[in-house]
C-alpha positions, 0 to 999 in steps of 0.5 A, spaced: 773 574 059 780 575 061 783 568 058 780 562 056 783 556 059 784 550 056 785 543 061 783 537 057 789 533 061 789 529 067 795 526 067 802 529 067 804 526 060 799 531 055 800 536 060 806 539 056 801 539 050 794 539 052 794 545 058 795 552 055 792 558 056 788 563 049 785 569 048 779 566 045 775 559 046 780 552 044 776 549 039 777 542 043 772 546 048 775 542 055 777 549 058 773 555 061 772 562 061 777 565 066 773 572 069 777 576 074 773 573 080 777 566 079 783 569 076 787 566 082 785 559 082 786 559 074 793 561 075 795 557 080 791 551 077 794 553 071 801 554 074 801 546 078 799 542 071 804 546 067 811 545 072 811 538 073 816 535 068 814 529 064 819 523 066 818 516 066 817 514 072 811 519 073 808 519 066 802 516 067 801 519 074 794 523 074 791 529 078 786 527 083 782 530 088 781 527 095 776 523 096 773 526 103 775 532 106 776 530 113 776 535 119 782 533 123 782 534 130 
């Protein structure tokens, strides 16, 4: 383990208190173990929930998926 992640917020209001990294497990326990073959995808991960700034008008705003990948052609 390189780093334990934590991510146990959805939305950009908690991402100022609830994303952060450690050298050992969170005891909230939402987050994962960062081995060196998923550095990349944590850091960067890590990096777009951490400079969105909180304000008003995007507090409740959450990080979602899309709902289908489709191929465009």
């Amino acid at each position: 383990m390189i780093f334990w992640f934590e991510n146990s917020a959805n939305n950009v209001e908690n991402c100022s208190n609830f994303v952060y990294l450690l050298s050992s497990t969170s005891s909230r326990k939402s987050g994962l173990h960062v081995q060196s073959n998923v550095l990349s995808e944590a850091i960067s991960l890590f990096m777009a929930r951490s400079l969105v700034k909180q304000k008003w008008i995007n507090d409740q705003n959450r990080f979602l998926k899309p709902n289908s990948m489709k191929k465009y052609d």
